[in-house]
C-alpha positions as CSV (number, residue, x, y, z in Angstrom):
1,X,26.2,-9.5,-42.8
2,X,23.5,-7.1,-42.0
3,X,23.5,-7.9,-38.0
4,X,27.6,-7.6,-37.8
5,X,26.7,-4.1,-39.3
6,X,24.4,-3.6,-37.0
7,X,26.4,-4.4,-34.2
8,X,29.4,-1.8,-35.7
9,X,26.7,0.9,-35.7
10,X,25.5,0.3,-32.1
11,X,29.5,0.2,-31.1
12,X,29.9,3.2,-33.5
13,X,27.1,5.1,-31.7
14,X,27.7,4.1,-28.0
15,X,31.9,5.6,-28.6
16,X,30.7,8.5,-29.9
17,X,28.3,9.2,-26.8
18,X,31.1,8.1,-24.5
19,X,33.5,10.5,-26.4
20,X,31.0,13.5,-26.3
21,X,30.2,13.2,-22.6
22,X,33.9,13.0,-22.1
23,X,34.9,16.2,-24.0
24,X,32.0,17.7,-22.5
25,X,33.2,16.5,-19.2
26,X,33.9,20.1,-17.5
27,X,30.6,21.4,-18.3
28,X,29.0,18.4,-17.0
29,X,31.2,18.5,-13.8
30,X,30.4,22.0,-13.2
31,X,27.0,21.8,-13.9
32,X,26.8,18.6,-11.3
33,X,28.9,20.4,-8.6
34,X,26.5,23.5,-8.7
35,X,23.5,21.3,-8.3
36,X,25.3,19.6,-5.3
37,X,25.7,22.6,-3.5
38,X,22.6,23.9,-4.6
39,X,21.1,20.7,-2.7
40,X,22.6,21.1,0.2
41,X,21.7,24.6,1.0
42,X,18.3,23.6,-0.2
43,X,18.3,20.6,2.0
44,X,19.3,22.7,5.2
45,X,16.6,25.0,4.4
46,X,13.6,22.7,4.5
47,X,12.2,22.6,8.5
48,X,11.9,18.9,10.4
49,X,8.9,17.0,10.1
50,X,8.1,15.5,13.2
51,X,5.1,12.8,14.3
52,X,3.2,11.2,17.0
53,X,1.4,8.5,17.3
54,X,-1.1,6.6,19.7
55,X,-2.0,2.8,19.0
56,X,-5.7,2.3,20.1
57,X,-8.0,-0.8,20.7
58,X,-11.5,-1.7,20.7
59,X,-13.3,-0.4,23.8
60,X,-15.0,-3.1,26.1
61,X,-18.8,-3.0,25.2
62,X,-21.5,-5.2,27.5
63,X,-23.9,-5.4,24.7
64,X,-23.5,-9.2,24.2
65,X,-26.9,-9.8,25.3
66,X,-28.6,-6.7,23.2
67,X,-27.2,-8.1,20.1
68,X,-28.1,-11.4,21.0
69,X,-32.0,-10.1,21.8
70,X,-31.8,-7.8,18.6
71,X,-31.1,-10.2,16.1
72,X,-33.7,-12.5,17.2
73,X,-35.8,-9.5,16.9
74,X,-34.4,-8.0,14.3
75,X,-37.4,-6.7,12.0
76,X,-38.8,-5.0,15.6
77,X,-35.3,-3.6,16.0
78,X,-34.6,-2.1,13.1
79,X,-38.0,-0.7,13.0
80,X,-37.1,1.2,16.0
81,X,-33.6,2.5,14.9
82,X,-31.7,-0.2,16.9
83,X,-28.3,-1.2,15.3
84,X,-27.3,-4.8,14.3
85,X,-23.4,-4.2,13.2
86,X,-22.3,-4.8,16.6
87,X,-18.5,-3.2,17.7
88,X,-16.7,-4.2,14.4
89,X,-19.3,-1.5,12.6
90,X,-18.7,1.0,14.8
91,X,-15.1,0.9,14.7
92,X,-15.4,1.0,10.6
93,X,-17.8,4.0,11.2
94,X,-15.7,5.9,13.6
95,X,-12.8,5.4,11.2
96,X,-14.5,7.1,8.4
97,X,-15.7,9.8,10.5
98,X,-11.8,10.3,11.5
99,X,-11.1,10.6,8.0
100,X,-14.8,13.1,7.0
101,X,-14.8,17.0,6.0
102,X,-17.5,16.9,9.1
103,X,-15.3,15.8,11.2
104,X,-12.4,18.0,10.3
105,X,-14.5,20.6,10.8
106,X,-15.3,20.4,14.3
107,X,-11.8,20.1,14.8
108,X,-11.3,23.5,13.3
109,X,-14.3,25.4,14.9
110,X,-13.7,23.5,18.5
111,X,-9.8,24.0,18.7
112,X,-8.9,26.4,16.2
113,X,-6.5,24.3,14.2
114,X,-7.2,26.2,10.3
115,X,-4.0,28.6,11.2
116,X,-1.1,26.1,12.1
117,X,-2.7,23.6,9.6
118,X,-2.4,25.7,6.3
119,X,0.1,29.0,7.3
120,X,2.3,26.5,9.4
121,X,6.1,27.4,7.9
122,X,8.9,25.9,10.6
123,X,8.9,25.8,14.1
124,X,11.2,27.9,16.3
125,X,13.4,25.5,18.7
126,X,14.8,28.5,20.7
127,X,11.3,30.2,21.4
128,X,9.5,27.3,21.4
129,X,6.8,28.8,18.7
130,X,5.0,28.0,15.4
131,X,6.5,30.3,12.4
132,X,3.5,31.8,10.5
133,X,3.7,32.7,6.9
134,X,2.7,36.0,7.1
135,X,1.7,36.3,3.1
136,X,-0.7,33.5,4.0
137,X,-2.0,34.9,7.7
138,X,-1.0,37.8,9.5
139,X,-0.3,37.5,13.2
140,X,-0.9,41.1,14.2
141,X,-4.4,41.4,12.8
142,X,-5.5,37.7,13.3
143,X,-6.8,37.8,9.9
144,X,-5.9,35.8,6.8
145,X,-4.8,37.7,4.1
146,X,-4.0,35.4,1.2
147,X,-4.2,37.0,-2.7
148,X,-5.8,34.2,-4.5
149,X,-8.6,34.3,-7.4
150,X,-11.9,33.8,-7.1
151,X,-13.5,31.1,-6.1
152,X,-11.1,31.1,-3.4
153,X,-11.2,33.3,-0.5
154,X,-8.1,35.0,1.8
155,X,-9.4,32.2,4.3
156,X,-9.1,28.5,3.0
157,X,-12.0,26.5,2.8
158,X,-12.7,22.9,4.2
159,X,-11.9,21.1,0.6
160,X,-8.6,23.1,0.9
161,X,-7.9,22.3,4.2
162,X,-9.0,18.6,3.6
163,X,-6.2,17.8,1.3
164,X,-3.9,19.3,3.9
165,X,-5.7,17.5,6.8
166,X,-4.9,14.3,4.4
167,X,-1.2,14.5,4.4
168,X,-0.7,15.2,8.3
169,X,-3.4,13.0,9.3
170,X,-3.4,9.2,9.3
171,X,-4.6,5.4,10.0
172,X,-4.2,2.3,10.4
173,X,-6.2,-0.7,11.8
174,X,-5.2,-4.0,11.8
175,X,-7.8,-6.2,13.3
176,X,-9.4,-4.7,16.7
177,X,-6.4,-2.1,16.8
178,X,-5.7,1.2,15.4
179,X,-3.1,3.7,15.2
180,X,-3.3,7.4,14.4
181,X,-0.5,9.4,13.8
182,X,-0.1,13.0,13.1
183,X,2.5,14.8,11.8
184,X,3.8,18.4,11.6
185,X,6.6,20.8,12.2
186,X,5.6,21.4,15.7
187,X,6.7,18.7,17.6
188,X,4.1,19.6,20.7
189,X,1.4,20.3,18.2
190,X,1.7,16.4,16.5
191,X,0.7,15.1,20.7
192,X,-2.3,17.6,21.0
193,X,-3.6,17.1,18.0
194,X,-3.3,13.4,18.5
195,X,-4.8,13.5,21.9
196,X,-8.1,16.2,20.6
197,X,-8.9,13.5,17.7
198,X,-9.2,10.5,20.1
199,X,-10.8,12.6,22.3
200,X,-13.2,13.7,19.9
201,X,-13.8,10.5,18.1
202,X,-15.1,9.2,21.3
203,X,-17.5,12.1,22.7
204,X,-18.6,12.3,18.7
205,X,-19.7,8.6,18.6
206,X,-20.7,8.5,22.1
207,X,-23.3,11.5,21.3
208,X,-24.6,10.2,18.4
209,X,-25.4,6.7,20.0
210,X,-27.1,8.4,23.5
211,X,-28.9,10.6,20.9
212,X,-30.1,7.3,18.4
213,X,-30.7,5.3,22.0
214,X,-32.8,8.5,23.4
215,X,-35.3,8.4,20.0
216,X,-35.1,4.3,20.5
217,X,-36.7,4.2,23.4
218,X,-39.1,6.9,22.9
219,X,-40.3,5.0,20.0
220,X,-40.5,1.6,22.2
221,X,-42.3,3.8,25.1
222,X,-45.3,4.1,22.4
223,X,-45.1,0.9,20.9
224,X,-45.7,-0.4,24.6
225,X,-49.0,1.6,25.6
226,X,-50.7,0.1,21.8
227,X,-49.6,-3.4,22.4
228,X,-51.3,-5.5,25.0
229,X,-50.0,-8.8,23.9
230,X,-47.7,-10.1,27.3
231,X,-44.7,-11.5,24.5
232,X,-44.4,-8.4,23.1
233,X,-44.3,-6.1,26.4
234,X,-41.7,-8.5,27.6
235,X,-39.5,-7.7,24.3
236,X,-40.0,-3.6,24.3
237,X,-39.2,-4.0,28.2
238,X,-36.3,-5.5,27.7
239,X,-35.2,-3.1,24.7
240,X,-36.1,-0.4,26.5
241,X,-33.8,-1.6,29.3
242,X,-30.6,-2.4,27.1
243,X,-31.3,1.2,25.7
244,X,-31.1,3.0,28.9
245,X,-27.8,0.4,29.6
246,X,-26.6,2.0,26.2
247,X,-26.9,5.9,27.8
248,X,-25.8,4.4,31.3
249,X,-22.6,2.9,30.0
250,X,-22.0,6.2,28.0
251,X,-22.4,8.8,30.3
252,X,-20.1,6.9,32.6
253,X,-17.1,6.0,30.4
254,X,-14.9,8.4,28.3
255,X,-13.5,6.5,26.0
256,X,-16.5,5.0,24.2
257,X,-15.0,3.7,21.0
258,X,-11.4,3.5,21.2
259,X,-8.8,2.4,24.4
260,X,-5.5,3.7,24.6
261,X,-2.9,1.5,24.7
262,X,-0.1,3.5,24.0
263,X,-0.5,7.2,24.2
264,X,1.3,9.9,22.2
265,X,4.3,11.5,23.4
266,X,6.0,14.7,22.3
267,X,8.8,13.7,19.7
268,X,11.8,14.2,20.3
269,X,13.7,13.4,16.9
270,X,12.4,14.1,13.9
271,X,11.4,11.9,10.9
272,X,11.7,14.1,7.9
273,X,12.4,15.3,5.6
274,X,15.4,13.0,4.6
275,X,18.2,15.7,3.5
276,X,20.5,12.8,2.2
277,X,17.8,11.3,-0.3
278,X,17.0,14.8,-1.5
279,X,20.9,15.8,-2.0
280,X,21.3,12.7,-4.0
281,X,18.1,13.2,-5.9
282,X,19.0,16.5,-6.8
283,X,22.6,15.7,-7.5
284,X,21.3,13.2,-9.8
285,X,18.5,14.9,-11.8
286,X,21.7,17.6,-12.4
287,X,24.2,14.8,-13.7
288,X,21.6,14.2,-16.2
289,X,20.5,17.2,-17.6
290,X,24.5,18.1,-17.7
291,X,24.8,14.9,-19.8
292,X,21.9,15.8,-22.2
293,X,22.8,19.3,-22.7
294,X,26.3,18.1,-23.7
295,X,24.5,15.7,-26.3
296,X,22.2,18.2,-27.4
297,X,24.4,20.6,-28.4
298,X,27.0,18.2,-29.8
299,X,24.6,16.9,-31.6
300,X,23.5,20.4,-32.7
301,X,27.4,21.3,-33.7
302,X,27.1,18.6,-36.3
């Protein structure tokens, strides 16, 4: 008896939600219909999104033999600054440099990127330009002139442009390969950008290893006039000789840590935003609150 009354109550209660929302049916319409159009203008409004990507690979290295000679001397080698992770380190370390505040900021004070990253607005088909928002940065004085509170400044800082550097920039290894992909509303600016990070990845990595393979064979230069045993010469010689292989093989080739396999190209379509989705979404979210304002004030009626 009690769950047949149940089940009248539930029946009760669902008709009389039917039968509000259907006398309230032209305020939910109307409300609906405005937040349709609303969408669409909305929609139109927001500026394409386009990307570029390059897919990458492992760069050839000849340093079979030196990791072969440094693991069987590997208290010597570490001792002298040598690294044992071999190429699968270094492309784990070069992709968390990619993604570093360091790193970003060379980007910024080597190419000047801070503007187009944070006041970046649109981009102007006809002219072929970047559209600045000019309450963030204005144009004319080359200055940035944003009113925020303190501890901000008119100029962003690197956290700030971090979080922005986060949501253009990306990637992705799988295995040996790598993709990086950069997106933006210029579609000229997503292929640049793409082609300074690979560019700098390389020279950054590259510097750093000449630099550690320099202070390597300084310190092996020493070890060799204290030692006179003939076993260990014959080890610092040859350590001292993969070392000046290291700085041969990087002042000859560019691309030090990564190979391009497929560069970037300038995009031609975009791939957001999706002004479909967000019509919908909106359209949606407007049928609902129509539906809950009628209930609400039904319910308030009674």
């Amino acid at each position: 008896m009690t769950d047949n009354n149940q089940s009248s109550l539930v029946t009760v209660n669902v008709g009389e939600i039917i039968g509000t929302l259907w006398d309230g049916k032209w305020i939910i319409t109307s409300i609906t219909t405005v937040c349709a159009i609303g969408a669409v203008f909305y929609a139109l409004s927001l500026p394409n999104i386009y990307s570029s990507t390059t897919r990458l690979t492992q760069a050839e290295q000849s340093s079979s033999s030196l990791s072969s000679l440094m693991k069987q001397y590997a208290g010597l080698a570490s001792v002298a600054g040598l690294s044992l992770g071999g190429d699968d380190q270094q492309i784990g370390y070069a992709i968390e440099v990619l993604q570093s505040r360091r790193f970003l900021k060379l980007l910024i004070d080597k190419h000047d990127i801070l503007v187009p990253l944070i006041a970046a607005e649109g981009w102007d088909e006809q002219t072929g330009s970047l559209l600045i928002r000019e309450r963030l940065y204005d144009t004319t004085q080359n200055k940035w002139v944003r009113d925020v509170k303190p501890p901000y400044t008119a100029e962003p800082s690197l956290e700030e442009a971090h979080k922005v550097w986060r949501e253009t920039f990306s990637i992705n290894r799988t295995g040996s390969f790598v993709s990086i992909t950069v997106q933006h509303y210029s579609p000229f600016l997503t292929k640049e950008w793409v082609e300074i990070v690979v560019d700098e990845i390389n020279a950054f990595v590259k510097t750093q290893e000449v630099e550690e393979a320099e202070r390597s064979i300084n310190y092996l230069m020493q070890e060799l006039e204290n030692t006179t045993v003939a076993e260990s010469k014959t080890l610092l010689y040859d350590l001292i000789q993969r070392q000046t292989e290291t700085i041969m093989l990087a002042n000859v080739r560019d691309e030090y840590v990564f190979k391009t396999i497929d560069p970037p190209t300038v995009p031609v379509e975009k791939t957001g935003p999706s002004r479909a989705l967000t019509c919908i979404v909106i359209t949606l979210v407007g049928g609902f609150i129509s539906c809950f304002l009628v209930l609400t004030l039904a319910r308030l009626r009674n």
